[in-house]
PDB file of N, CA, C and O in Angstrom:
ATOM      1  N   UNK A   1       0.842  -1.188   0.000  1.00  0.00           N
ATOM      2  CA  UNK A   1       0.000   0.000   0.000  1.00  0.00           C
ATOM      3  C   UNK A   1       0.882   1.245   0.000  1.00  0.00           C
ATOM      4  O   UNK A   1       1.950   1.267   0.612  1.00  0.00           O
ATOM      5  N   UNK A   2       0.479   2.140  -0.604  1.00  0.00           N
ATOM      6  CA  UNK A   2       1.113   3.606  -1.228  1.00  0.00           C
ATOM      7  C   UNK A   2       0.811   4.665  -0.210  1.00  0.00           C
ATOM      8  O   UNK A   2      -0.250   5.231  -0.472  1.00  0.00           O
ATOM      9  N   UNK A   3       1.359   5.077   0.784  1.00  0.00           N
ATOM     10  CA  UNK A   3       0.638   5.653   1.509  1.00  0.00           C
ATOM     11  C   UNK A   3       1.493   7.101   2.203  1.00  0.00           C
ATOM     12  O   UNK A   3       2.586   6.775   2.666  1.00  0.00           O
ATOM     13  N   UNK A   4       1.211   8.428   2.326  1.00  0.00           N
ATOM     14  CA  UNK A   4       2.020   9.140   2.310  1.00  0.00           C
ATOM     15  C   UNK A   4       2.211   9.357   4.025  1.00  0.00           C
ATOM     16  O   UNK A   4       1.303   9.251   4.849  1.00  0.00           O
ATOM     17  N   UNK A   5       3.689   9.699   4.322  1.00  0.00           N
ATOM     18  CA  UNK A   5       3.870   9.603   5.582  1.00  0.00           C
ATOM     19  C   UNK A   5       4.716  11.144   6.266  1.00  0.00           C
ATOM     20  O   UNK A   5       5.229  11.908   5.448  1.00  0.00           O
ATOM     21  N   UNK A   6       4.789  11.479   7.771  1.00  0.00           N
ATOM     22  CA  UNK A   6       5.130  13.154   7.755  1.00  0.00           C
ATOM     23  C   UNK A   6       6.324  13.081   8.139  1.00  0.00           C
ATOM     24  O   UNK A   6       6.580  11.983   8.633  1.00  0.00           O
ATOM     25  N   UNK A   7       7.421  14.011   8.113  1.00  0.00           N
ATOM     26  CA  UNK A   7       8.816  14.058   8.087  1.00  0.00           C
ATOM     27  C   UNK A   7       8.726  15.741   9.092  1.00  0.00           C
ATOM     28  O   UNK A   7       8.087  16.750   8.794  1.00  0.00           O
ATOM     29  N   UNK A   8       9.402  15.554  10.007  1.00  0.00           N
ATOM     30  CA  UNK A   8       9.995  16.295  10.887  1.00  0.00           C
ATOM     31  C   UNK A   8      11.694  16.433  11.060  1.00  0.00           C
ATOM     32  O   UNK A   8      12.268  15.585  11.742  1.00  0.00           O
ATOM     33  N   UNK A   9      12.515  17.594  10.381  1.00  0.00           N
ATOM     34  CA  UNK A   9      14.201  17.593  10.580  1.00  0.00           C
ATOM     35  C   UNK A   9      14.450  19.157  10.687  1.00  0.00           C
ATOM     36  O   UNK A   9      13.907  20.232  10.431  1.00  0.00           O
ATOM     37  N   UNK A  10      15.604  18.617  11.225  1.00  0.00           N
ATOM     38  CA  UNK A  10      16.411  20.640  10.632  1.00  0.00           C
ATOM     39  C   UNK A  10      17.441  20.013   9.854  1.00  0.00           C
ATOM     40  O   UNK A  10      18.158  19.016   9.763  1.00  0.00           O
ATOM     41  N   UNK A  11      17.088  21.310   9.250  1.00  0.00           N
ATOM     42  CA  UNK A  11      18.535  21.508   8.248  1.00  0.00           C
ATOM     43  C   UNK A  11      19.085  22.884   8.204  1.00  0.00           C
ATOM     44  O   UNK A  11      18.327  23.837   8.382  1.00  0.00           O
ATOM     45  N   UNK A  12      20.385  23.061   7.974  1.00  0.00           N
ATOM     46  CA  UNK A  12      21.148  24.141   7.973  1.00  0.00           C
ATOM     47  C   UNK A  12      20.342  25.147   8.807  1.00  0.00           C
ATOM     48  O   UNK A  12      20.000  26.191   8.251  1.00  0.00           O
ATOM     49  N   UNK A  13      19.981  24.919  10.182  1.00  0.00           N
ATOM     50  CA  UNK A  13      19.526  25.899  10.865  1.00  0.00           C
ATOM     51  C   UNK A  13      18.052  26.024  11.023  1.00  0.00           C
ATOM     52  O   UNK A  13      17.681  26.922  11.780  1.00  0.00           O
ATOM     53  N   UNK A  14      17.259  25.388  10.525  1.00  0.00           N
ATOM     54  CA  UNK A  14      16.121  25.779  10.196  1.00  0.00           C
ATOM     55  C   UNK A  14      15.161  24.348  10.032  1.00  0.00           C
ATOM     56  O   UNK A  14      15.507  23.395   9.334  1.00  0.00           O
ATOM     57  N   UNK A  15      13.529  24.426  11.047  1.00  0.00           N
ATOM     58  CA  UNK A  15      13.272  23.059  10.677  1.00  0.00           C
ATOM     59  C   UNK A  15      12.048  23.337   9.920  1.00  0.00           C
ATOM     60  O   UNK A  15      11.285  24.221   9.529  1.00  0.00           O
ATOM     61  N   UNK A  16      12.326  21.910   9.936  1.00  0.00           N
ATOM     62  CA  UNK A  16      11.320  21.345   8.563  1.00  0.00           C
ATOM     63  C   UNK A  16      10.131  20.873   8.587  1.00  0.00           C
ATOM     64  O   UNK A  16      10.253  20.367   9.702  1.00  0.00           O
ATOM     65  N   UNK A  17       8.643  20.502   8.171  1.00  0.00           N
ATOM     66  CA  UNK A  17       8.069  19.765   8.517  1.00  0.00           C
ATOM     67  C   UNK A  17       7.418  19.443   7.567  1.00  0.00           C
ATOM     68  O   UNK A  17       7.601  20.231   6.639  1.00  0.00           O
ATOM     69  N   UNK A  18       6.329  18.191   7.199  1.00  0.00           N
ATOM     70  CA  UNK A  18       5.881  17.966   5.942  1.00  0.00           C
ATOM     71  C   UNK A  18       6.279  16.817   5.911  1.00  0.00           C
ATOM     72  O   UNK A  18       6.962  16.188   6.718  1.00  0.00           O
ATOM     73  N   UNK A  19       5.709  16.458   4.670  1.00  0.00           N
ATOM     74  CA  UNK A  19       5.090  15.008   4.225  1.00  0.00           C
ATOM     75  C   UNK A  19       5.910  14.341   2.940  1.00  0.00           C
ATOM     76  O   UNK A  19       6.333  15.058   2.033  1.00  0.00           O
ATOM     77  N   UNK A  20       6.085  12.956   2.953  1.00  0.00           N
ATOM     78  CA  UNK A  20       6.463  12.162   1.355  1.00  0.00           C
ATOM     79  C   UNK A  20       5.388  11.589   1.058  1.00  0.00           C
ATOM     80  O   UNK A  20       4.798  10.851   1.847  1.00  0.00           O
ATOM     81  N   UNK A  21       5.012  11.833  -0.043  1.00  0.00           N
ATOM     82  CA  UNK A  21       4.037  10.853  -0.802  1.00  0.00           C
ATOM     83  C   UNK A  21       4.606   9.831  -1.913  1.00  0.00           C
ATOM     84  O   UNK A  21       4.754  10.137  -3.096  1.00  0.00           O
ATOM     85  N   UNK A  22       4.841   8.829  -1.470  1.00  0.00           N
ATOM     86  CA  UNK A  22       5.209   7.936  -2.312  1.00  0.00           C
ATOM     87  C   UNK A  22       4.153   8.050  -3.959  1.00  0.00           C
ATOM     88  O   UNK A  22       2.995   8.466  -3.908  1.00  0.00           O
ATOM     89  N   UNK A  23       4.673   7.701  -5.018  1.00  0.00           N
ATOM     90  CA  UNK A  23       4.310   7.906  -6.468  1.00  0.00           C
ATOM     91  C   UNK A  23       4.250   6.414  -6.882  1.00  0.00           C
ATOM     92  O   UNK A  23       5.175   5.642  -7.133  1.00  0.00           O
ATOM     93  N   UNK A  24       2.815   6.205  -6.886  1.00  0.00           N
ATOM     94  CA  UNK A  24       2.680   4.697  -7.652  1.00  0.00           C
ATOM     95  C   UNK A  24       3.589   4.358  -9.089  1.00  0.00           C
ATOM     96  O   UNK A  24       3.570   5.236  -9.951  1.00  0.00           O
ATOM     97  N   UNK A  25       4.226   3.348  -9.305  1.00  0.00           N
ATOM     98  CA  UNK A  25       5.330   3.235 -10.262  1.00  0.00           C
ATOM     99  C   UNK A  25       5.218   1.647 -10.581  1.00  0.00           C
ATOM    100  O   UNK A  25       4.883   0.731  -9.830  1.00  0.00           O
ATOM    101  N   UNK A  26       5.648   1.624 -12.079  1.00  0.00           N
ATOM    102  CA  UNK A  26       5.754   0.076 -12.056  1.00  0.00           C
ATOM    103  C   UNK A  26       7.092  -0.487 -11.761  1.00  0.00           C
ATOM    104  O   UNK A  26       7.310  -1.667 -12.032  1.00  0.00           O
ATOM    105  N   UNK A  27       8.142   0.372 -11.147  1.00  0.00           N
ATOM    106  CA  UNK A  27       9.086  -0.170 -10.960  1.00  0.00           C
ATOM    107  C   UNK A  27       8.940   0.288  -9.474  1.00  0.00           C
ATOM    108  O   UNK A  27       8.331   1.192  -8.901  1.00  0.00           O
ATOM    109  N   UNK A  28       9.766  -0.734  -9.102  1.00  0.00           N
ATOM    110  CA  UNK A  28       9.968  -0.915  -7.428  1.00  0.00           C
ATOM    111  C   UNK A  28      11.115  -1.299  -6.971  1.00  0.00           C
ATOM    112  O   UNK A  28      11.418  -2.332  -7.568  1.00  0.00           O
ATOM    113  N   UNK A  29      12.195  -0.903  -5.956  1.00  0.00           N
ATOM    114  CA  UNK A  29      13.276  -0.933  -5.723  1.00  0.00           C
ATOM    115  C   UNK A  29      12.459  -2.177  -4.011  1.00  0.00           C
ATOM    116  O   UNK A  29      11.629  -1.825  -3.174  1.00  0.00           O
ATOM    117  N   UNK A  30      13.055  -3.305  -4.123  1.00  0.00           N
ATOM    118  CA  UNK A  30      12.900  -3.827  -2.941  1.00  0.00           C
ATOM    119  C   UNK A  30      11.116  -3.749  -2.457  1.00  0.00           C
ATOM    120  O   UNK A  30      10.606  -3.720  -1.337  1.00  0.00           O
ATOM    121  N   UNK A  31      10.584  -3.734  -3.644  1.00  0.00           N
ATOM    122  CA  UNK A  31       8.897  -3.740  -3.303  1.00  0.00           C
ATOM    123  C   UNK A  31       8.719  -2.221  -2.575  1.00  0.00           C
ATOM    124  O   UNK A  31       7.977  -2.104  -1.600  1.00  0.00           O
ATOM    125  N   UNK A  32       9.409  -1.149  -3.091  1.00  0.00           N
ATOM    126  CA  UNK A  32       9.308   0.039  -1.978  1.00  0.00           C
ATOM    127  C   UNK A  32       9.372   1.049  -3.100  1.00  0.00           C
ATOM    128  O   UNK A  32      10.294   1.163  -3.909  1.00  0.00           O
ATOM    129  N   UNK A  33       8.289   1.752  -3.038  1.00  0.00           N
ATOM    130  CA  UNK A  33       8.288   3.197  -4.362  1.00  0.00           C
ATOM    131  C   UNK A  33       9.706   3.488  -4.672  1.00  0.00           C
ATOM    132  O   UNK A  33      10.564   3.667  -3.808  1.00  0.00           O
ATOM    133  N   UNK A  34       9.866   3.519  -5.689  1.00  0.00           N
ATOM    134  CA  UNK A  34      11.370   4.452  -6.344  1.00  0.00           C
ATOM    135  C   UNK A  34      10.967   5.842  -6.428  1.00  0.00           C
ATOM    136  O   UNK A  34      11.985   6.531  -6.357  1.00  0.00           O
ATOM    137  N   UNK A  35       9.614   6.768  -6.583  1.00  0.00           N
ATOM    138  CA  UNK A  35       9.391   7.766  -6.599  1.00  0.00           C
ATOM    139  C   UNK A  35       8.760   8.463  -5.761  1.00  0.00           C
ATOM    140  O   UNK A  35       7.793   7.899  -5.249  1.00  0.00           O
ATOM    141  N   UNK A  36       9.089  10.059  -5.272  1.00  0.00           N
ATOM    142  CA  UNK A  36       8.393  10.478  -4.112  1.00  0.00           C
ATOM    143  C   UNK A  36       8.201  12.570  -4.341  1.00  0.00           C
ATOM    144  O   UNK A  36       9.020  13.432  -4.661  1.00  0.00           O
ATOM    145  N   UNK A  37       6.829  12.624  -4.002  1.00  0.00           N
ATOM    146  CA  UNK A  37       6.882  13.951  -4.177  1.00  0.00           C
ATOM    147  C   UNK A  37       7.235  14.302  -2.414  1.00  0.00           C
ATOM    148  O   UNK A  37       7.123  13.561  -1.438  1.00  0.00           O
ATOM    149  N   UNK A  38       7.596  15.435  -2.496  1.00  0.00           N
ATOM    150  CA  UNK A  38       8.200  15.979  -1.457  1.00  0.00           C
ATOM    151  C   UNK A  38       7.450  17.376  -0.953  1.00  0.00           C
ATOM    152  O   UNK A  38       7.396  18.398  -1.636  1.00  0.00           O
ATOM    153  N   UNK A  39       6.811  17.198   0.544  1.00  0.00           N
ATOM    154  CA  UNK A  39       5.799  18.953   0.767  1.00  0.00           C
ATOM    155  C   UNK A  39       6.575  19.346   1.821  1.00  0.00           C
ATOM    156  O   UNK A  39       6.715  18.351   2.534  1.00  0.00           O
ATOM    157  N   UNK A  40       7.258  20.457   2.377  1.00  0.00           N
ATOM    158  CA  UNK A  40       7.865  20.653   3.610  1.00  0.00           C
ATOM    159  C   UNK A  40       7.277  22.059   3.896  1.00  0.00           C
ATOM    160  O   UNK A  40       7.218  22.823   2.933  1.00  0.00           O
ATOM    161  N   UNK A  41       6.776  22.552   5.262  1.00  0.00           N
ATOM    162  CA  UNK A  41       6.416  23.577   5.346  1.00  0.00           C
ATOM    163  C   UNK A  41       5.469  24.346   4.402  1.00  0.00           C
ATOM    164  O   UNK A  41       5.703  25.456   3.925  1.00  0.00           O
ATOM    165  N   UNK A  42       3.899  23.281   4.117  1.00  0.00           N
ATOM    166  CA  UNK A  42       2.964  23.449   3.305  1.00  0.00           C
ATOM    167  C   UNK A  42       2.998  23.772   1.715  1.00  0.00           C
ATOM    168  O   UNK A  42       2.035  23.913   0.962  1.00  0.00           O
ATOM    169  N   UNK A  43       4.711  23.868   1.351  1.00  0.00           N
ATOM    170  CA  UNK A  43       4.925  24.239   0.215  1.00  0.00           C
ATOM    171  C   UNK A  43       5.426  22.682  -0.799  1.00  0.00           C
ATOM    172  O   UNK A  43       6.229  21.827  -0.426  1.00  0.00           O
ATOM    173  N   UNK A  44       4.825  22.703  -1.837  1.00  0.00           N
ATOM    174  CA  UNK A  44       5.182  21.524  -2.950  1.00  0.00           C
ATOM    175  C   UNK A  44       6.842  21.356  -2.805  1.00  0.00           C
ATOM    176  O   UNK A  44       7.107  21.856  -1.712  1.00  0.00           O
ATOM    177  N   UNK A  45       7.819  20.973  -3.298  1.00  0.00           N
ATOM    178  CA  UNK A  45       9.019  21.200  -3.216  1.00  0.00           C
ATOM    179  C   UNK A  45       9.758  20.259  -4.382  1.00  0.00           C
ATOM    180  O   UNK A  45      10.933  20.487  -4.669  1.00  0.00           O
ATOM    181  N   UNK A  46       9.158  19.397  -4.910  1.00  0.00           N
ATOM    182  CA  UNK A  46       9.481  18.264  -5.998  1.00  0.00           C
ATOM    183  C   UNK A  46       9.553  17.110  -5.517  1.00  0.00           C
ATOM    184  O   UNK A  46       9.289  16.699  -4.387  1.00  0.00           O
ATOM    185  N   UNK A  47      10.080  16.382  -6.806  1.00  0.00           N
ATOM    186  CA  UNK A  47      10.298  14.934  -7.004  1.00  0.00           C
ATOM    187  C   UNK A  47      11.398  14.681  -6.470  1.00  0.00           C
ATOM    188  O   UNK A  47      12.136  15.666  -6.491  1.00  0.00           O
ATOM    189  N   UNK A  48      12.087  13.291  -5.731  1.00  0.00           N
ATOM    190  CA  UNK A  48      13.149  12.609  -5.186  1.00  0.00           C
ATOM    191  C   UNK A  48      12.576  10.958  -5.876  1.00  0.00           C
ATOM    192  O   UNK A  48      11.568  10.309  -5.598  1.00  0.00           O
ATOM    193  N   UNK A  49      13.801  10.647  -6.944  1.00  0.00           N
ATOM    194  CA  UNK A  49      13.663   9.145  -7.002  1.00  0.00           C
ATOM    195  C   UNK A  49      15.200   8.260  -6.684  1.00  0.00           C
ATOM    196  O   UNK A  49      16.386   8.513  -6.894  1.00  0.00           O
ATOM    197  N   UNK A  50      14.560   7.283  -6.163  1.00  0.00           N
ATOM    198  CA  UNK A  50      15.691   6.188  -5.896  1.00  0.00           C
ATOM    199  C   UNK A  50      16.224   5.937  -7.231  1.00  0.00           C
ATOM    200  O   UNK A  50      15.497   6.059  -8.217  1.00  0.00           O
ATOM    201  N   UNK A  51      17.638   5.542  -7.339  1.00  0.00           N
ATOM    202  CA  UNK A  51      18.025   5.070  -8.417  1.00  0.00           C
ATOM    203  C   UNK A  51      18.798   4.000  -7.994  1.00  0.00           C
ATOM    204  O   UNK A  51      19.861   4.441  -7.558  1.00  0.00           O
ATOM    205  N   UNK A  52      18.752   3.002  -7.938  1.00  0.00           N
ATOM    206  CA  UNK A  52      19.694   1.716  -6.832  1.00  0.00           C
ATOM    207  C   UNK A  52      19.747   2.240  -4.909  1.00  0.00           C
ATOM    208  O   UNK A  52      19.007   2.037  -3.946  1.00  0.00           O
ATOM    209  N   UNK A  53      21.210   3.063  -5.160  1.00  0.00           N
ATOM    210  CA  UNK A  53      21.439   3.435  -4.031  1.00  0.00           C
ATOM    211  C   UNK A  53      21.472   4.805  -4.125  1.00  0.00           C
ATOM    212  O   UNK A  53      21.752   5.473  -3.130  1.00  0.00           O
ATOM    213  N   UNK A  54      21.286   5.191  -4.923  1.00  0.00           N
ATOM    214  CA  UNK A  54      21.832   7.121  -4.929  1.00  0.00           C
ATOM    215  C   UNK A  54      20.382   7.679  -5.074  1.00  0.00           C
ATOM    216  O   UNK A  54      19.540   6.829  -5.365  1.00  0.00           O
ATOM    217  N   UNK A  55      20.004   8.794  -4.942  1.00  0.00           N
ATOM    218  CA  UNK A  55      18.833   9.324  -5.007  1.00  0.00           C
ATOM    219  C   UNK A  55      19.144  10.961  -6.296  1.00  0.00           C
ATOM    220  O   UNK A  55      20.138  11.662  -6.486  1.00  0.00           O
ATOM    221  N   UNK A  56      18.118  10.970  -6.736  1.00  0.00           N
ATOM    222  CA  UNK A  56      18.403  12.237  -7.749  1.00  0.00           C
ATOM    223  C   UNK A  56      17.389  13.012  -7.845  1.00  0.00           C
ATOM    224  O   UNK A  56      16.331  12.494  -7.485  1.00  0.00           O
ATOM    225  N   UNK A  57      17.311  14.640  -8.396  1.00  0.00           N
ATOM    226  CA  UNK A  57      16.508  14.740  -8.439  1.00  0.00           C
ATOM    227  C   UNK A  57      16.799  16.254  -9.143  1.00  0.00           C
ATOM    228  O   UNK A  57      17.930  16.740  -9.153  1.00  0.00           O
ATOM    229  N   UNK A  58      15.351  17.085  -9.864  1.00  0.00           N
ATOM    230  CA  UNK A  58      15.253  17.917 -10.598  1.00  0.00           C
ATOM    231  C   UNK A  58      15.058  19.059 -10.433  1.00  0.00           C
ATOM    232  O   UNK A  58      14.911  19.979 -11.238  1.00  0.00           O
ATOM    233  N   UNK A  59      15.052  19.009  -8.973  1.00  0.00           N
ATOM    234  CA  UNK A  59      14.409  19.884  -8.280  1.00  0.00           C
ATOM    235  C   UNK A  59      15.558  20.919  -7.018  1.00  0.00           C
ATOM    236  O   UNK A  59      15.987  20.380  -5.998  1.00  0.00           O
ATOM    237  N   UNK A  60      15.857  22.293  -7.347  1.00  0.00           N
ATOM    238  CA  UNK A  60      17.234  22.563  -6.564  1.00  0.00           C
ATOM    239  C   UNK A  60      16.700  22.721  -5.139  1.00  0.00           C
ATOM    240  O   UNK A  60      17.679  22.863  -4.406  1.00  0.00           O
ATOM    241  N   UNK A  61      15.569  22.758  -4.437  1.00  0.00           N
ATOM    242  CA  UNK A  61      15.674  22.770  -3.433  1.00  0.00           C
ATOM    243  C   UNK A  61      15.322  21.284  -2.840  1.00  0.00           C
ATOM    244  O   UNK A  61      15.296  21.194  -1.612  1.00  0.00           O
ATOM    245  N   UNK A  62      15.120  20.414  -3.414  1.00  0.00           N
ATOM    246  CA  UNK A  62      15.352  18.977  -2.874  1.00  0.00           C
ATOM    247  C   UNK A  62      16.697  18.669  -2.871  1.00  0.00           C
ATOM    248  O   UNK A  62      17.066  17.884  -1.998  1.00  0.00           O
ATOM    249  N   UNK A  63      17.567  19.129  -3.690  1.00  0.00           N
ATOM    250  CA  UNK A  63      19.045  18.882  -3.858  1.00  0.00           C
ATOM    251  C   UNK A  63      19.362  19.243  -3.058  1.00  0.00           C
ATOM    252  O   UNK A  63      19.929  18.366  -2.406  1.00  0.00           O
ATOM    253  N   UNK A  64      19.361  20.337  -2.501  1.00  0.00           N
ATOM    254  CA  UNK A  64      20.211  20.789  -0.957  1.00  0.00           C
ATOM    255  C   UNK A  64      19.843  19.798  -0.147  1.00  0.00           C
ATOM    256  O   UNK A  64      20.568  19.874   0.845  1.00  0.00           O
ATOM    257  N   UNK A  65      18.940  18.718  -0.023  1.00  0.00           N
ATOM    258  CA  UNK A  65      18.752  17.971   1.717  1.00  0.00           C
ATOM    259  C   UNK A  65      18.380  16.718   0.825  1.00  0.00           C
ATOM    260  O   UNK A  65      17.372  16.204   1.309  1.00  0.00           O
ATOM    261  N   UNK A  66      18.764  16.113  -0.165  1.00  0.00           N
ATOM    262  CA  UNK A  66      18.776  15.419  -0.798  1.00  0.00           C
ATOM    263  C   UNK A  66      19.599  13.806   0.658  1.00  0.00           C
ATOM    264  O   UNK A  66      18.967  12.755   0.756  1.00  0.00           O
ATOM    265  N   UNK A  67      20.312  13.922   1.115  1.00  0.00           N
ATOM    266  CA  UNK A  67      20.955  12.889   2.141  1.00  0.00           C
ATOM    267  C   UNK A  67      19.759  12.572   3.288  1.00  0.00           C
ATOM    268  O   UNK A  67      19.427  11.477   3.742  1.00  0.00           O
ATOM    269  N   UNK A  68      19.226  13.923   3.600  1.00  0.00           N
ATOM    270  CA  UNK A  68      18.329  14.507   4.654  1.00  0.00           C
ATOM    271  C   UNK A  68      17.168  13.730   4.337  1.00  0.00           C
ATOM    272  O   UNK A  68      16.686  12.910   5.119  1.00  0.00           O
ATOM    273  N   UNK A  69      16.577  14.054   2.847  1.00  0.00           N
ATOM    274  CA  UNK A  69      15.265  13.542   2.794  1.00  0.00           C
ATOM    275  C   UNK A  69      15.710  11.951   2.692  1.00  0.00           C
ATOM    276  O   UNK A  69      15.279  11.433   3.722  1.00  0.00           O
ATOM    277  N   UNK A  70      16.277  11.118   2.023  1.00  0.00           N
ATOM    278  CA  UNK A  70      16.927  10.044   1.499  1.00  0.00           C
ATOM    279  C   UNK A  70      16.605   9.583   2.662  1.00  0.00           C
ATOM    280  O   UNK A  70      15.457   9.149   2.765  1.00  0.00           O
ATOM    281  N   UNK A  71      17.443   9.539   3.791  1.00  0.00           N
ATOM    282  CA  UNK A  71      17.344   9.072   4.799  1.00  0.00           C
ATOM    283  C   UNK A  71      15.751   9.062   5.939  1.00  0.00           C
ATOM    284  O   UNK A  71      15.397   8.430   6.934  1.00  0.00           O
ATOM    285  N   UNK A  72      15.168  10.157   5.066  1.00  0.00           N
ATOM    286  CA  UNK A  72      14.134  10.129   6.019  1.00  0.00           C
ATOM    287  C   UNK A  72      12.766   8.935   4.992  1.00  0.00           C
ATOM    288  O   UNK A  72      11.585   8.672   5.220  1.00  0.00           O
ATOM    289  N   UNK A  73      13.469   8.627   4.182  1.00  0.00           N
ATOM    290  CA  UNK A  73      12.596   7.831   3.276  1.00  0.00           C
ATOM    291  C   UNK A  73      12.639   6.423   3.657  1.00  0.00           C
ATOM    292  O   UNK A  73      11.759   5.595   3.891  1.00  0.00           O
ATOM    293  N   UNK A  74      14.293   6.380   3.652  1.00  0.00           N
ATOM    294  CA  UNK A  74      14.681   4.503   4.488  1.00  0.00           C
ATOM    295  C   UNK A  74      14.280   4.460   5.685  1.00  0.00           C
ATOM    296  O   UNK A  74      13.727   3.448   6.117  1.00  0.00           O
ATOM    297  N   UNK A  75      14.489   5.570   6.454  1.00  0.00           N
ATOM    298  CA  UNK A  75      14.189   4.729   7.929  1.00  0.00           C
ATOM    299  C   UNK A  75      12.334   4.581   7.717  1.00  0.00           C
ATOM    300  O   UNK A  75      11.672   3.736   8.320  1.00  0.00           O
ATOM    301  N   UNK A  76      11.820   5.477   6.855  1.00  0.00           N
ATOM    302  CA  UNK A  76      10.110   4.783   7.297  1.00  0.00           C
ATOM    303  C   UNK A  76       9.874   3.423   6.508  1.00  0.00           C
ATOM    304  O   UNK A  76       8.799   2.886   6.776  1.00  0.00           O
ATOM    305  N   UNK A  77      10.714   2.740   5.545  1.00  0.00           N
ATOM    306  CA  UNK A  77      10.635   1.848   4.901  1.00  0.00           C
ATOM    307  C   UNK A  77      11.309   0.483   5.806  1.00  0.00           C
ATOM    308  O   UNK A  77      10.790  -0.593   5.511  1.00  0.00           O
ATOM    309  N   UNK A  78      12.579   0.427   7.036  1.00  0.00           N
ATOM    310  CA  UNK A  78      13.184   0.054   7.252  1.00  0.00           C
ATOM    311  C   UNK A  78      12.401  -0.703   8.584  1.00  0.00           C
ATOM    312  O   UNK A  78      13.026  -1.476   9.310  1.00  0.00           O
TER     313      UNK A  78
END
């Protein structure tokens, strides 16, 4: 089940709060979405997808906390 979950961090000074919504996909890394939109502080913020082990993405303010969000993706999967 696809189900979106809330993320609480700081980064560079400043915290965060907001949600991942996993992106239904026909590919699946370990039965676990490869794709995820990203909301922090009521604002949209982009896409983050798994690519094996590295995460990428199109979006420059997901790139700055790109480790940050990554990690906040495995531990709810883990």
């Amino acid at each position: 089940m696809i189900t979106k979950f809330p993320i609480d961090f700081y980064f560079d000074g400043k915290h965060y709060r907001g949600e991942i919504k996993p992106l239904a996909t026909e590919k699946k890394l370990s039965r676990f979405p490869t794709i995820f939109q990203i909301y922090l502080n009521h604002t949209y913020r982009g896409e983050i997808k798994r690519r094996g082990f590295n995460w990428e993405t199109n979006s420059p303010a997901c790139a700055m906390m790109m480790d940050v969000l990554g990690n906040c993706i495995n531990d709810w999967y883990v």
